[in-house]
C-alpha positions in Angstrom: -4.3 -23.4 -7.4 -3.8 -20.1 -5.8 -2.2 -20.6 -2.5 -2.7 -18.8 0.9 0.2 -16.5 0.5 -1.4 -15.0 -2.7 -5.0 -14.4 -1.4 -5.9 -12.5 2.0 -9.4 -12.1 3.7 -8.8 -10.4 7.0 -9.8 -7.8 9.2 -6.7 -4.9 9.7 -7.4 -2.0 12.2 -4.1 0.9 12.1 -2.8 2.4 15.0 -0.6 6.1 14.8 1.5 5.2 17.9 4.2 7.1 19.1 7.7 5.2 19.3 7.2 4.9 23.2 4.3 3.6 22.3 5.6 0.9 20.3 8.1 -0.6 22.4 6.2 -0.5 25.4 3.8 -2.7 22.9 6.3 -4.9 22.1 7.2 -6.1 25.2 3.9 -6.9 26.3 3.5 -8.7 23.3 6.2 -11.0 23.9 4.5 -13.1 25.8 2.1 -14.6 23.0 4.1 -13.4 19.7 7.6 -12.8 18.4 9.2 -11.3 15.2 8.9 -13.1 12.4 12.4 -14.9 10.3 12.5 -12.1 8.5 13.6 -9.5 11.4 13.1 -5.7 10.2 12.6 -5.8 6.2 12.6 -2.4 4.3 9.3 -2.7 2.0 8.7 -0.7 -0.9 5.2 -0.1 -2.7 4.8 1.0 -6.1 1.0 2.0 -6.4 -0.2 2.3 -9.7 -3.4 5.3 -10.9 -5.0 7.2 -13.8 -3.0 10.2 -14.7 -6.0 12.9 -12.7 -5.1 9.6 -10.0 -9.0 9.0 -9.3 -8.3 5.8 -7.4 -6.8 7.8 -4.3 -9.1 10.7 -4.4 -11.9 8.5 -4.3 -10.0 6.4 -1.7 -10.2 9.5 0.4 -14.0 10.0 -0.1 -13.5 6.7 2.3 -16.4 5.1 0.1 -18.0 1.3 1.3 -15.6 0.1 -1.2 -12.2 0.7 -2.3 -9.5 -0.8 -4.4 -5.8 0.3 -5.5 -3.4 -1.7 -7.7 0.1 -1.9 -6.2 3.8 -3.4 -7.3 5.0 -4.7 -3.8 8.9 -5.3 -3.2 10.4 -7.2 0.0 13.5 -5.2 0.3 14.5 -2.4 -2.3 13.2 -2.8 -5.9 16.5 -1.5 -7.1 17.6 -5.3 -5.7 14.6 -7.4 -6.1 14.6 -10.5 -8.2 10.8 -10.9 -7.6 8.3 -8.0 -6.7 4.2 -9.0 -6.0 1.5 -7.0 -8.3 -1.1 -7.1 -6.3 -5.0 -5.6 -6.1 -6.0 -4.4 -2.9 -9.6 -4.2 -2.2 -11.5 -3.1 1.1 -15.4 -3.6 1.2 -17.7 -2.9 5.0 -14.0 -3.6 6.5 -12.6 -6.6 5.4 -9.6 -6.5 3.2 -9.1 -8.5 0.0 -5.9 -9.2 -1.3 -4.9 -10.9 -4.5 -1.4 -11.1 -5.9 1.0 -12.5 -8.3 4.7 -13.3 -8.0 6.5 -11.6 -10.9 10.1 -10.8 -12.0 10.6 -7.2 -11.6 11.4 -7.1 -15.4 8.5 -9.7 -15.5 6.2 -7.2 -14.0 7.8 -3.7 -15.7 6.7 -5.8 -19.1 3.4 -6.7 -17.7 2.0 -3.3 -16.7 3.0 -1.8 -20.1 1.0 -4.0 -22.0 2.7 -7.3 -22.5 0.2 -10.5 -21.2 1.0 -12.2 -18.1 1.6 -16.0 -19.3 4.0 -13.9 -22.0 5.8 -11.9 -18.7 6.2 -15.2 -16.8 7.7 -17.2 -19.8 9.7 -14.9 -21.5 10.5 -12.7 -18.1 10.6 -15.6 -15.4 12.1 -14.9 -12.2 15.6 -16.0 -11.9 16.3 -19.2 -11.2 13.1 -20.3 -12.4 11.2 -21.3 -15.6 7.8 -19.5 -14.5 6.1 -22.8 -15.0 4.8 -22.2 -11.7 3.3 -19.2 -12.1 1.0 -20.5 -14.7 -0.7 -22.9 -12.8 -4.8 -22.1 -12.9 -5.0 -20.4 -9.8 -2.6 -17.8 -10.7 -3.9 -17.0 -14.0 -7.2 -16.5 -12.6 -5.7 -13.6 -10.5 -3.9 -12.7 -13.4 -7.2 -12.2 -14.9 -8.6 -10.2 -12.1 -5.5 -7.8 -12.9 -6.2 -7.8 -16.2 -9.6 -6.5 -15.3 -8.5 -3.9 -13.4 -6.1 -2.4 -16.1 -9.2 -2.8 -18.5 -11.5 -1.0 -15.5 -9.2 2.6 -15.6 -7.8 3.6 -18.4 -4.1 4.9 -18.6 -3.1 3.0 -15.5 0.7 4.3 -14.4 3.2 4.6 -11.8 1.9 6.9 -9.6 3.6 6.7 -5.7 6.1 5.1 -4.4 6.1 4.3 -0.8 8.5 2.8 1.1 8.8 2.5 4.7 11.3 -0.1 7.2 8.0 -3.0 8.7 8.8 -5.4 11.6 6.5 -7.9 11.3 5.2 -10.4 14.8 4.0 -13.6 14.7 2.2 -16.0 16.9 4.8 -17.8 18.9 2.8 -21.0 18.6 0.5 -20.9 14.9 -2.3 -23.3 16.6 -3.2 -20.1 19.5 -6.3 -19.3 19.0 -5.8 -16.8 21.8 -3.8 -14.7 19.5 -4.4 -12.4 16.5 -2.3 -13.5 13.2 -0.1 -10.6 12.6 0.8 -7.5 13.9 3.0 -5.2 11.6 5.2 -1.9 12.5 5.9 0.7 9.8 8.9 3.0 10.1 10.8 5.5 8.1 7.8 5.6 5.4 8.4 7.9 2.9 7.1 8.5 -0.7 8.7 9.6 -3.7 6.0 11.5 -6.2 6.3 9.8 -10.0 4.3 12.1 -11.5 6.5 15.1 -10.2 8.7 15.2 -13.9 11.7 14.4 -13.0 11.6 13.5 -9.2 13.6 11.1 -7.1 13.6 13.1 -4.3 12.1 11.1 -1.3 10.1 12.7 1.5 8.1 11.7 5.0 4.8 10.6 5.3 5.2 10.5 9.4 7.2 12.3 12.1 10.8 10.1 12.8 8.7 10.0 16.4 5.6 8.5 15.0 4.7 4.6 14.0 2.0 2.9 12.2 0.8 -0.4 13.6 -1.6 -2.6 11.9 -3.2 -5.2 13.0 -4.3 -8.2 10.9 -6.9 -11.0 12.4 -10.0 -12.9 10.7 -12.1 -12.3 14.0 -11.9 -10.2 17.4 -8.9 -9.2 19.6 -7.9 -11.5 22.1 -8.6 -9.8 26.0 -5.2 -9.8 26.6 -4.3 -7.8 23.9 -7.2 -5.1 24.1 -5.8 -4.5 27.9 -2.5 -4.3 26.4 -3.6 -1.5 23.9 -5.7 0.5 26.7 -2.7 0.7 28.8 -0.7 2.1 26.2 -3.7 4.6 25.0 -3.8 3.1 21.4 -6.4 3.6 19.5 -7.5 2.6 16.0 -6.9 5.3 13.3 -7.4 5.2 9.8 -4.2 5.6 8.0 -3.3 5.2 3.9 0.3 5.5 3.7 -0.6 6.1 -0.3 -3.3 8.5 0.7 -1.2 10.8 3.1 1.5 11.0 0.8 -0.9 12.2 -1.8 -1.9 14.4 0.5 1.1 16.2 1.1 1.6 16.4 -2.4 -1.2 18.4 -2.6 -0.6 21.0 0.5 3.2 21.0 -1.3 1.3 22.2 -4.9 -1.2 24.6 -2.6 -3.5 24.6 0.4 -5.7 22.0 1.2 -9.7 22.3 1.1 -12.0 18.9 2.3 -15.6 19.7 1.5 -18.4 17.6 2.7 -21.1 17.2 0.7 -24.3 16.3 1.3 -24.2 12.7 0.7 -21.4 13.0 3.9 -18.3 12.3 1.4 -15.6 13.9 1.4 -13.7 15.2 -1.5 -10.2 17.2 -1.2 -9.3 20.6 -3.5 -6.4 22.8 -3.6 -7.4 26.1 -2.8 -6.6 28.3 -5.9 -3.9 30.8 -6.0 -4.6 34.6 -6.4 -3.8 34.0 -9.8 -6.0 31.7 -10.7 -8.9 33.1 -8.5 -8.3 36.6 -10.6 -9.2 34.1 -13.4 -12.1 32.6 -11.8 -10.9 29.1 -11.7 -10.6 26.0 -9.5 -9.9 23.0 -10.4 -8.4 19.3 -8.9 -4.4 18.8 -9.4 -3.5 17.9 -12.7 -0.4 15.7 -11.9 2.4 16.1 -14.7 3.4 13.3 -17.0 4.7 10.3 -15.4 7.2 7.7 -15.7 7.6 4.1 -15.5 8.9 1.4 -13.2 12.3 2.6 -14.3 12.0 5.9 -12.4 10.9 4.0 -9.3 13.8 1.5 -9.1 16.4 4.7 -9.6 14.5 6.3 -6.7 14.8 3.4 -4.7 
C-alpha cells in the first residue's frame, strides 16, 4: 500500500513575509510547535513541462484546476541517493500530492522512457533492493505518473528551484489545537534548463523577503490567526515555479497579462521593435533543453 508520506490531501495558504516578519512568527509559535529533526534542509525541485512549457502558463491563468510534475530532492541533487517524482495537483483549494521514492539514477532512467518496476530493479536506491518500491500502492502511483507523461507530450526538464525550508511541527502530534505544518522558504532561486547552456542560478525573492506556507486539513486554530494579525500576514498566492518563469520572461522582454473575457489571465512578451516592424507576436519559444544531468551540475 501507499503510505501517508507518499499521498497528501491538505489545505496550504502562502504568506510573502518579510524576515521581521518571520521571526517575530516564530517565537510566537513556539508555544504550540517546534522545528522539525530535520533543522534547516536546502530543498531543490526539478519541475518537469512541454518544450512551449504549457503546464505553467496555464498555471498562471490560475484555472479551478492545476497540476505540475516535479523531481523533489531533500538536500542538493548533486548528493542525493534518493529524490521523490511527484505530481502535484490543486483543485477548489485542496492540494493533492502523489509521489514515488526513486534513486536519482532511478528516476533520470525513468523520465527518459525506461518503466518504473524496470527503474526500481535495475536502478534501486542504494542500500536497497527496490523490492519496496513495488509493492501495489506504489505502482498505482507509478501509474498515475505514467499518465501524466502520456497526458503531455515531450515532457522535460524545465526549472529548477531550489530554496533553504525550515520546517515546524506540532510539539505534541495528538493537538488538535494546532495546524500540521508550517514551512519557511529562503534563498529560493531557479536556474532556467531550457536557457542552452545555463547553470547560472538567480532569485525568485528579495534576500529580505520569505515564503511561509501553511499546511492543515481544516481551519486555523484562534491562536494562530491572532498571531498572523499582529504580524500583518496575509495569504498571498505564490508559485515558486511560476515566478521564476516569470522572470524568465521580463529577462527575454517585457511582460503583458491580458484578461480576457472569461476573467483568465494569460501572460505575453511584448514584442520588440523588430518584430513589431514584422507584425508579429507570439509566446516564448524556450530553446532546447537538457536533462537531469544539467540540473545536478547546476546544483
Amino acid at each position: 500500500m501507499a503510505t501517508a508520506a507518499d499521498t497528501f490531501e491538505r489545505k496550504e495558504k502562502k504568506y510573502l513575509i518579510t524576515t521581521g516578519q518571520c521571526e517575530a512568527i516564530k517565537a510566537g509559535l513556539a508555544a504550540h510547535m517546534r522545528l522539525d529533526d530535520y533543522g534547516a534542509t536546502r530543498i531543490d525541485s526539478l519541475y518537469l513541462d512541454t518544450p512551449d512549457r504549457s503546464l505553467i502558463c496555464r498555471s498562471l491563468e490560475k484555472p479551478l484546476y492545476k497540476e505540475k510534475l516535479r523531481i523533489r530532492s531533500y538536500g542538493p541533487f548533486s548528493e542525493a541517493e534518493s529524490v521523490f517524482v511527484e505530481i502535484k495537483k490543486k483543485f477548489k483549494g485542496i492540494v493533492y500530492k502523489r509521489r514515488v521514492r526513486m534513486s536519482a539514477e532511478g528516476a533520470r532512467a525513468y523520465i527518459n522512457g525506461m518503466s518504473y518496476e524496470d527503474a526500481q530493479t535495475q536502478l534501486p536506491i542504494p542500500g536497497t533492493d527496490g523490492s519496496k518500491e513495488l509493492l501495489p500502492g506504489k505502482v498505482q502511483i507509478a501509474r498515475e505518473l505514467d499518465a501524466f507523461f502520456d497526458r503531455y507530450e515531450g515532457l522535460k526538464p524545465s526549472m529548477l528551484i531550489s530554496c533553504l525550508r525550515e520546517a515546524w511541527c506540532k510539539i505534541d502530534p495528538a493537538d488538535e489545537d494546532c495546524v500540521d505544518r508550517i514551512t519557511f522558504d529562503e534563498d529560493i532561486c531557479y536556474v532556467d534548463l531550457m536557457e542552452e547552456g545555463s547553470v547560472q542560478r538567480r532569485p525568485v525573492t528579495a534576500p529580505d523577503q520569505v515564503i511561509m506556507e501553511i499546511k492543515c486539513a481544516g481551519g486555523y486554530p484562534v491562536w494562530l490567526c491572532e498571531l498572523l494579525s499582529s504580524v500583518g500576514a496575509y495569504p498571498r498566492s505564490f508559485s515558486k515555479y511560476g515566478n521564476a518563469y516569470k522572470r524568465v520572461l521580463a529577462e527575454q522582454g517585457a511582460v503583458q497579462v491580458r484578461k480576457t473575457d472569461s476573467g483568465k489571465v494569460s501572460i505575453y512578451r511584448i514584442p520588440t521593435s523588430k518584430e513589431r516592424a514584422m507584425n508579429t507576436e507570439t509566446l516564448i519559444q524556450p530553446s532546447p533543453g537538457y536533462g537531469l544531468e544539467d540540473m545536478q551540475r547546476a546544483s
